[in-house]
C-alpha positions in Angstrom: -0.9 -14.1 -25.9 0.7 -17.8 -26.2 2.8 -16.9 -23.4 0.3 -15.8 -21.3 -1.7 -18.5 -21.9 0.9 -21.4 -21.2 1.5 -19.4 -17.8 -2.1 -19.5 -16.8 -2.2 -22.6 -17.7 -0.5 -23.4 -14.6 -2.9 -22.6 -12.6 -6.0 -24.4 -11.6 -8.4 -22.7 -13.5 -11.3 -24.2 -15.0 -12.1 -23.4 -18.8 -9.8 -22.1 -22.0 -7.8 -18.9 -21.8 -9.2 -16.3 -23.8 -7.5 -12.7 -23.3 -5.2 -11.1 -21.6 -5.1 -6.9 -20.7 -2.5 -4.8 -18.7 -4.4 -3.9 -15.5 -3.5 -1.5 -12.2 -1.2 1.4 -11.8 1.3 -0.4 -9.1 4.9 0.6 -9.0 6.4 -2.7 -7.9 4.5 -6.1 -10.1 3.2 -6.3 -13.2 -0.5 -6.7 -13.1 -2.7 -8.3 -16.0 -6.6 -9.0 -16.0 -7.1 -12.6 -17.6 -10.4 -14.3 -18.9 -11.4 -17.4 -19.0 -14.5 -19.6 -20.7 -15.9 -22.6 -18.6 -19.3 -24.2 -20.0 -20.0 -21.1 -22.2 -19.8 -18.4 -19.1 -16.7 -16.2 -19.0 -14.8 -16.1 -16.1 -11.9 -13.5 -14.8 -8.8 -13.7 -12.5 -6.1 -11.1 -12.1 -2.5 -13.0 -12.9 0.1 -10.7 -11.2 4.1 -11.1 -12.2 5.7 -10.5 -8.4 8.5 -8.5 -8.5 11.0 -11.2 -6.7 13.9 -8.5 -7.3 11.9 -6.5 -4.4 10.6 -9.3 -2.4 13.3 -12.0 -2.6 11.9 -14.6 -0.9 8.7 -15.7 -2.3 7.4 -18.7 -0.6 7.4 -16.5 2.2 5.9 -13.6 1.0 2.4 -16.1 -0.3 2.7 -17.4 3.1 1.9 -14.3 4.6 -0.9 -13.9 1.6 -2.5 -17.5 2.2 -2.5 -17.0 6.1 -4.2 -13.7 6.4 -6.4 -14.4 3.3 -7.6 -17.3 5.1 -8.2 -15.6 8.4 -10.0 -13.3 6.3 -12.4 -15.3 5.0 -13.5 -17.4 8.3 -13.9 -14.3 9.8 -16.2 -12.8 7.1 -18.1 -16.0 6.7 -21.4 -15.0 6.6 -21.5 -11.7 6.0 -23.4 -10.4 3.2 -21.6 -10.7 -0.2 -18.4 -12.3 2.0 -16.7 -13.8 -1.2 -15.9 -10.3 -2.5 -14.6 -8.9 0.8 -11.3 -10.4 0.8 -8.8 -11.8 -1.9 -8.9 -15.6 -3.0 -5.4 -16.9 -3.7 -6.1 -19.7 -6.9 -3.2 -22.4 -6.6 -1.7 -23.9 -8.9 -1.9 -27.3 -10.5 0.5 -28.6 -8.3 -1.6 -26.7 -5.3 1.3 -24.3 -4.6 0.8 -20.4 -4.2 3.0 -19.0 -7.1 4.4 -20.6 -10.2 8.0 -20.1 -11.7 8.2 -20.0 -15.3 11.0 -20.8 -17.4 12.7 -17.3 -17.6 12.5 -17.1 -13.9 9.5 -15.4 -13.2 7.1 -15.7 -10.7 3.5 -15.2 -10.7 0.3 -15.9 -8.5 -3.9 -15.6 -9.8 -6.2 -14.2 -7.7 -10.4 -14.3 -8.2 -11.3 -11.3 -9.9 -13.9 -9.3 -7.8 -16.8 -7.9 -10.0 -18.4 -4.9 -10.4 -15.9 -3.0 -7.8 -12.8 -0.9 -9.2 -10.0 1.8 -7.6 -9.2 4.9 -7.9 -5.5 6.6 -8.2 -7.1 10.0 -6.7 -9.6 10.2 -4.1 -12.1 12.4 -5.4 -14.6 12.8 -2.1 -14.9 12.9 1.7 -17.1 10.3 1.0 -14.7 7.4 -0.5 -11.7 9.1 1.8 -14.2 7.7 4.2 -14.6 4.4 3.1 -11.7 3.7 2.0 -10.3 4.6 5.7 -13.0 2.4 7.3 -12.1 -0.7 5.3 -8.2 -0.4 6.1 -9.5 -0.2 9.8 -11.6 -3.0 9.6 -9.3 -4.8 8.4 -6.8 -4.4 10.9 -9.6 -5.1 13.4 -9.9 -8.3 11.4 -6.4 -9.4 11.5 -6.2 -7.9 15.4 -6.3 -12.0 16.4 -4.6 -13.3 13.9 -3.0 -16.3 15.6 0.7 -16.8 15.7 3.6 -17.7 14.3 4.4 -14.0 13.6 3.8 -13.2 9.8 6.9 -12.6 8.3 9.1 -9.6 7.2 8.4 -9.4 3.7 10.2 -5.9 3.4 12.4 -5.8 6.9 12.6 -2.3 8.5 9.8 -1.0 5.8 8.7 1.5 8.5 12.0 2.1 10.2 12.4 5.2 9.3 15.8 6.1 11.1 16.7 3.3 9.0 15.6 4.9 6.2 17.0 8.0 7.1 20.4 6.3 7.0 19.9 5.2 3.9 19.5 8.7 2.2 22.4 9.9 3.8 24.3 7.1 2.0 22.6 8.1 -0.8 23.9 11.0 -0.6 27.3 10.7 0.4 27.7 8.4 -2.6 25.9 10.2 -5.5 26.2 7.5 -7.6 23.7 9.1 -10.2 25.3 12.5 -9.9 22.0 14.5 -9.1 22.8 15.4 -5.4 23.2 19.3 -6.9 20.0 18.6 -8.6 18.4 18.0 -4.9 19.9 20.4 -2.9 16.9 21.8 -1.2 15.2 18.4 -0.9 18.2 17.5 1.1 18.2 20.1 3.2 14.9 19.7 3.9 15.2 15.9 5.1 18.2 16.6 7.1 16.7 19.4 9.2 13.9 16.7 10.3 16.4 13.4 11.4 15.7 14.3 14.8 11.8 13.4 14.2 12.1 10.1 12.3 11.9 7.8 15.7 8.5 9.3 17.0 7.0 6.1 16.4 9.9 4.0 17.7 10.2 5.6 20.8 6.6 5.6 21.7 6.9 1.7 22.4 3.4 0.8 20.4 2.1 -3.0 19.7 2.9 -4.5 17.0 0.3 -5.5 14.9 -0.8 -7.3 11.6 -0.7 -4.4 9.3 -1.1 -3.5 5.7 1.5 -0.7 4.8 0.7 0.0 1.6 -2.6 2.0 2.5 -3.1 4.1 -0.7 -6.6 4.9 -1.7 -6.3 2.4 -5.0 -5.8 -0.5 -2.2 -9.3 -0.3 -1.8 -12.0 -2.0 -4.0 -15.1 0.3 -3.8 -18.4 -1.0 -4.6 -19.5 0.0 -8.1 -23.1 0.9 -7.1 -22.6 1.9 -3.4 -19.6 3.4 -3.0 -18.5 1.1 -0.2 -15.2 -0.2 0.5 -15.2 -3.4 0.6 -11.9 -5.2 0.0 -8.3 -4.5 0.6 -5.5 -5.7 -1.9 -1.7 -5.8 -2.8 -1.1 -7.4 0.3 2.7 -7.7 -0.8 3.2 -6.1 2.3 1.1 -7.5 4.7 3.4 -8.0 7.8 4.0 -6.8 11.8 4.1 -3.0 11.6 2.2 -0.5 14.0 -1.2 0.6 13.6 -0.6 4.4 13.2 1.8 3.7 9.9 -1.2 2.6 7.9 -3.6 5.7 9.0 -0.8 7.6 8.4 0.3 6.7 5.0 -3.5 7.5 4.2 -3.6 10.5 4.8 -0.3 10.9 2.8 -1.8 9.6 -0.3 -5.5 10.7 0.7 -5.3 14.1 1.0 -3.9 15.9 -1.7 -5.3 17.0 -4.6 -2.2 16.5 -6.4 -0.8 13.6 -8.3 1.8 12.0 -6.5 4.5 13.0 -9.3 3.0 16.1 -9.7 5.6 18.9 -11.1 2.9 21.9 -9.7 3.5 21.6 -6.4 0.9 24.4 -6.2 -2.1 22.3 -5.4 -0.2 19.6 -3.4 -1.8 20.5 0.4 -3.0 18.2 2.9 -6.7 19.2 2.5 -8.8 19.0 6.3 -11.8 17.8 4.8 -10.2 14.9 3.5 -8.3 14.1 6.8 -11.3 14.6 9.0 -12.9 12.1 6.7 -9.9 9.3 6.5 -10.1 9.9 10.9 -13.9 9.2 10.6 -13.4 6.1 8.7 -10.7 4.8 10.2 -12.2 4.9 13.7 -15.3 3.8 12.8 -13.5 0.4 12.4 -10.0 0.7 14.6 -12.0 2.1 17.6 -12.6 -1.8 18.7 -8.8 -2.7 18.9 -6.1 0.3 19.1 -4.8 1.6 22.2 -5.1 5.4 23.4 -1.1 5.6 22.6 -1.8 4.8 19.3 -4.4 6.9 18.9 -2.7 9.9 20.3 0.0 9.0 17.9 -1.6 9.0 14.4 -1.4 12.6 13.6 2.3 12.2 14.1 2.3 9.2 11.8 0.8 10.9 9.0 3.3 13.8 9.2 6.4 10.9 9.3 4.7 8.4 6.8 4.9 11.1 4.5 8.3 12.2 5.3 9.6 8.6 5.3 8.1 7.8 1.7 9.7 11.5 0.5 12.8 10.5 1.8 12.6 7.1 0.0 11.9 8.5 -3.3 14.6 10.8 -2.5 16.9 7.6 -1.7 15.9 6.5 -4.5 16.5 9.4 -7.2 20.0 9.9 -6.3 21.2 6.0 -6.8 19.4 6.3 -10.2 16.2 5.0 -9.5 16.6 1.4 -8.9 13.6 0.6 -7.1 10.6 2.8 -7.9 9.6 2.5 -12.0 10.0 5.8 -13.7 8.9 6.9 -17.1 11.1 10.2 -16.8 14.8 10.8 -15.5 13.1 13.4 -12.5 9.8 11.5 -11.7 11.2 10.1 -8.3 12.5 13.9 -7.3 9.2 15.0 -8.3 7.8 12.5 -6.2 10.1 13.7 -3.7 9.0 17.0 -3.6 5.3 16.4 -3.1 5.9 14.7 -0.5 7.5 17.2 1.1 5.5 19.4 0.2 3.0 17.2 1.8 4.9 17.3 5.1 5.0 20.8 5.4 1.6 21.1 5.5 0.7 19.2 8.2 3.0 20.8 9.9 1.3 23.9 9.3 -2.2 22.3 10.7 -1.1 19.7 13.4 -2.6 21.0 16.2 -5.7 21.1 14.2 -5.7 17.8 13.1 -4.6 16.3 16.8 -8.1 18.1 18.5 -9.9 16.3 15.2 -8.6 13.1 16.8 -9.3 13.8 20.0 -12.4 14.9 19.9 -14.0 11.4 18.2 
């Protein structure tokens, strides 16, 4: 508690510290909900520890934050309930964006939004639906975000030939010794290098995009249901609009956990994608191109190959990135993924005359 307290204490936050709780399910930064008492009213704020192992430099990855948070909120000025439709970055005392404590650390505050939470699973059409429609509207919002370019907090996130490469070097190194232990989910990921520059080669604009578009990214309204904020903007940055309507529908549209170990119920269900291509629409209709359009249906299929592959990466040199809790979570993760990808491919055509037809 004393620690967390002195560490809040750096930030301009009016009132005394009062309690601290672990918070979030994220893979990458720890994340704790704090409260605070000013004048007898409590008050709370989310205090995140950013993982600066991932995202070495920083200053640039608040940048990005305090730009696009900024653009967010002139352009929702006015709107009904504006203040919790975008994330407010609290400085600190010295009004910078992160503090470093005196292990190292660093760590940023954000206003907690009320009565709004997430979800791990989507358990409807209905919040597929707003969840999709709040991603797209906020890459409508961020469609004029005026230059310079936003920087490459994560560079070549969506590269997937790049991230192809780095599997096979995963591979050909072994350094954990559980390449036999993946045989088939190698084989599987090398008989599709041929479709990992789909994207690439379609020559699409690059945009202001979120690339972390999981379903517990969204704040949904507590008493409607709506979507109404986007978070873990860690990865905020240029990307291409498809990447984030596909990574959706990779973590949309399953029933299954992501480190599920019964790949039985991992399936990419229709009702669910028809949903997310509702949403997204709904919102991404006002900015995106017919090429990109015609090109999110291939997205989903390589967004979920490309994050299979990373956890696939990642198993084999011992699971340096992703946090595990068991020494084959990542190769489970692995698996559902490709799982995942297989069943798009079964229903493609489908889905691509879905997406036409809106």
């Amino acid at each position: 508690m004393t620690r967390f307290a002195a560490i809040a204490s750096a930030f301009a936050i009016p009132g005394e510290f009062v309690s601290v709780s672990p918070t979030g399910s994220g893979h990458i930064n720890d994340t704790y909900r704090i409260a605070f008492a000013a004048a007898g009213q409590p008050a709370h704020y989310i205090l995140q520890r950013i993982n600066h192992h991932i995202f070495t430099d920083t200053a640039a990855l608040m940048q990005n934050i305090q730009r696009v948070t900024s653009h967010l909120a002139i352009k929702l000025a006015g709107e009904p309930d504006s203040q919790r439709r975008t994330l407010s970055v609290i400085p600190t005392r010295d009004s910078l964006a992160h503090h470093v404590d005196p292990l190292g650390n660093y760590w940023r505050v954000y206003r907690f939004i009320e009565n709004a939470r997430t979800f791990d699973i989507v358990a409807s059409p209905a919040q597929a639906y707003e969840a999709a429609r709040a991603f797209g509207h906020f890459q409508c919002l961020l469609a004029d975000l005026a230059a310079p370019r936003l920087h490459d907090t994560i560079p070549g996130f969506h590269n997937t030939p790049k991230r192809f490469a780095q599997l096979q070097q995963s591979i050909a190194a072994d350094v954990a010794n559980r390449a036999h232990l993946a045989r088939q989910e190698i084989d599987f990921a090398l008989a599709r290098e041929a479709f990992t520059s789909v994207l690439l080669d379609a020559q699409l604009p690059e945009r202001a995009t979120h690339n972390d578009t999981k379903l517990n990214n969204v704040l949904l309204d507590d008493r409607t249901g709506e979507g109404i904020c986007v978070i873990d903007l860690d990865t905020v940055m240029p990307g291409l609009a498809p990447c984030d309507f596909g990574d959706m529908v990779r973590s949309a549209t399953s029933p299954a956990a992501e480190d599920a170990q019964d790949l039985a119920r991992v399936t990419m269900e229709f009702p669910m994608f028809e949903a997310l291509a509702r949403g997204y629409l709904a919102s991404a209709n006002e900015f995106i191109t017919p090429t990109e359009r015609s090109h999110l249906v291939a997205a989903a299929r390589l967004i979920a190959l490309e994050q299979g592959l990373r956890f696939l990466a990642d198993y084999l040199a011992g699971d340096p990135y992703y946090k595990t809790h068991r020494p084959s979570q990542n190769l489970d993760r692995c698996r559902t993924q490709f799982k995942l990808v297989a069943s798009i491919e079964q229903q493609e055509d489908a889905m691509q005359r879905l997406v036409e037809s809106l």
